[in-house]
C-alpha positions in Angstrom: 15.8 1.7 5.7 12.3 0.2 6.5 12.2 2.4 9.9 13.9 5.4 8.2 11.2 5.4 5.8 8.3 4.6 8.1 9.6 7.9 10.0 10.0 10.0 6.9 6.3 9.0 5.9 5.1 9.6 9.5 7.3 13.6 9.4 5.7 14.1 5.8 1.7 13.6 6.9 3.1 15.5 9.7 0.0 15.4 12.4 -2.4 13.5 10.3 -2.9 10.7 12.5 -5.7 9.2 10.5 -3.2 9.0 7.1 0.0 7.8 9.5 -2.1 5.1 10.9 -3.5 3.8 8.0 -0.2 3.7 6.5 1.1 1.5 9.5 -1.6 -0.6 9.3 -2.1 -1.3 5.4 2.2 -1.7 6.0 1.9 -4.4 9.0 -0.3 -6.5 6.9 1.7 -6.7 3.3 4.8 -7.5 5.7 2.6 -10.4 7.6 1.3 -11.6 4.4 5.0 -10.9 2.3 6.5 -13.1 4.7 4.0 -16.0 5.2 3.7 -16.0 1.4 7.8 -16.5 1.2 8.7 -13.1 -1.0 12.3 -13.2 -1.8 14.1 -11.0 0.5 14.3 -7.9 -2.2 10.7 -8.1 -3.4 9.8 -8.1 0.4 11.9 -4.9 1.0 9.9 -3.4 -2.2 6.3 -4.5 -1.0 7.4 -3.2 2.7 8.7 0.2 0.8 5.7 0.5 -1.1 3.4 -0.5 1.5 4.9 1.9 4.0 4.2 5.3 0.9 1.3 3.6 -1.1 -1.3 6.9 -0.1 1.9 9.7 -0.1 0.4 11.5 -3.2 -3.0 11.9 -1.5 -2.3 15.2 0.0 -0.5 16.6 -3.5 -3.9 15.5 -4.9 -5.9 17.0 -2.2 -4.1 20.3 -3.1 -4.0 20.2 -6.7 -7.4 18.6 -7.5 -9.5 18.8 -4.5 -9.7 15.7 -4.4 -8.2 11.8 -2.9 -9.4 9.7 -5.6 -7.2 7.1 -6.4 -6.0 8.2 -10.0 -4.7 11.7 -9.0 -3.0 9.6 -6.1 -1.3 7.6 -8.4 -0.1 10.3 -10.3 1.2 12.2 -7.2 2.4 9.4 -5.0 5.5 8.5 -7.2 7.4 12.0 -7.4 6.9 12.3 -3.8 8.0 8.5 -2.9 11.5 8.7 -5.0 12.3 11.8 -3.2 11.7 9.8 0.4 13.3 7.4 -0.6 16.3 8.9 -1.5 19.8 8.3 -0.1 19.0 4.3 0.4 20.6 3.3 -2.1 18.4 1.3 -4.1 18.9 -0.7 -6.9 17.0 1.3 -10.1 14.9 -2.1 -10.5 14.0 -2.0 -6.8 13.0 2.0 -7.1 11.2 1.7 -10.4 9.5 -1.4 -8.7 7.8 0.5 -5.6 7.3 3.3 -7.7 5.1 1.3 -10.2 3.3 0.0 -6.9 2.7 3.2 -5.4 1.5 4.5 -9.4 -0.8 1.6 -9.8 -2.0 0.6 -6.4 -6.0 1.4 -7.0 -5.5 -0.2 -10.6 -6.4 -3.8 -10.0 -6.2 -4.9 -13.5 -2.4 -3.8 -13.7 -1.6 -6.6 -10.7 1.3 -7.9 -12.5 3.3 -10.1 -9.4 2.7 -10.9 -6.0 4.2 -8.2 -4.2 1.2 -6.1 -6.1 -1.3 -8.5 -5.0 -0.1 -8.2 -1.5 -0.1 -4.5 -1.2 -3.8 -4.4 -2.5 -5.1 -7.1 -0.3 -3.4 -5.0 2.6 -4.8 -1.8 2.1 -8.4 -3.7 1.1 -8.1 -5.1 4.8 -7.6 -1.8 6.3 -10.2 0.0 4.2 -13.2 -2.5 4.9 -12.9 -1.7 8.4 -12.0 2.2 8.1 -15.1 2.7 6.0 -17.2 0.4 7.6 -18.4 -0.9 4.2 -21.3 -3.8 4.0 -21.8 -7.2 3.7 -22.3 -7.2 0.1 -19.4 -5.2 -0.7 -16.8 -6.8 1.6 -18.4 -9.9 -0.1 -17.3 -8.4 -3.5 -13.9 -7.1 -2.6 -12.7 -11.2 -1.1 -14.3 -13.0 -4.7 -12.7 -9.7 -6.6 -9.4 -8.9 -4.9 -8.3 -11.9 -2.5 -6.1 -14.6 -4.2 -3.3 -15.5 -1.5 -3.7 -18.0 1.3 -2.7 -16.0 3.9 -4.8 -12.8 3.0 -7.9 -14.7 2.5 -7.1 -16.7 5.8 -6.6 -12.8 7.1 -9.9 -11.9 5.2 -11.9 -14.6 6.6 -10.6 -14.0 10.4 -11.5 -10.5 10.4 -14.9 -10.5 8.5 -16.0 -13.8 8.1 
């Protein structure tokens, strides 16, 4: 399922290295951090799931709104993650799950568990080094965002 979905993801951006890449990435770290924070097995598929098609609506938004900004991502992503995800099998808790990830991912006042506190820390340790943000901002982001111990151990390895 995981590598079905990773491939669907990767056929859907189809040639967009820079959006399959930072889907792999932002997807290898919620799966390091899942794990060494001991996720039950079916919240770990979720976060994995999610992690995998947390930017999927950002192309629908490019289209319809001319623009990637994080609401109009959120309100694409989910249409477009049920339908790649179909045929698993899921359970409706599990779908309705990934899909409130994916929905809510750039809402950081909606983190409602750990598997959404995983996924943001993820893709905050991707973005920092994709857009080369500052010291005062990455600064922000680990008081702000980073609560786990193996995100902020993450966190502090790769930016000090």
């Amino acid at each position: 399922m995981i590598a079905e979905t990773i491939l669907r993801m990767i056929e859907y951006f189809n040639g967009d290295g820079k959006r399959i890449n930072h889907a792999l990435k932002v997807y290898s770290f919620a799966s390091t951090i899942g794990e060494a924070e001991t996720l039950e097995a079916e919240e770990l598929k979720n976060l994995k799931l999610a992690s995998i098609l947390h930017d999927i609506g950002i192309l629908e938004s490019e289209k319809k709104y001319n623009s990637s900004s994080g609401k109009y991502q959120e309100l694409e992503g989910p249409p477009i993650a049920k339908d790649l995800l179909d045929g698993f099998g899921l359970s409706d808790a599990s779908l309705d799950r990934i899909l409130y990830l994916i929905g809510n991912h750039h809402s950081y006042g909606k983190i409602d568990g750990l598997d959404f506190q995983i996924l943001v820390e993820a893709d905050f340790l991707v973005n920092i080094y994709e857009d080369i943000m500052d010291r005062g901002a990455i600064e922000s982001i680990r008081k702000k965002i980073f609560k786990t111990t193996t995100g902020l151990k993450i966190f502090n390895s790769m930016y000090g």
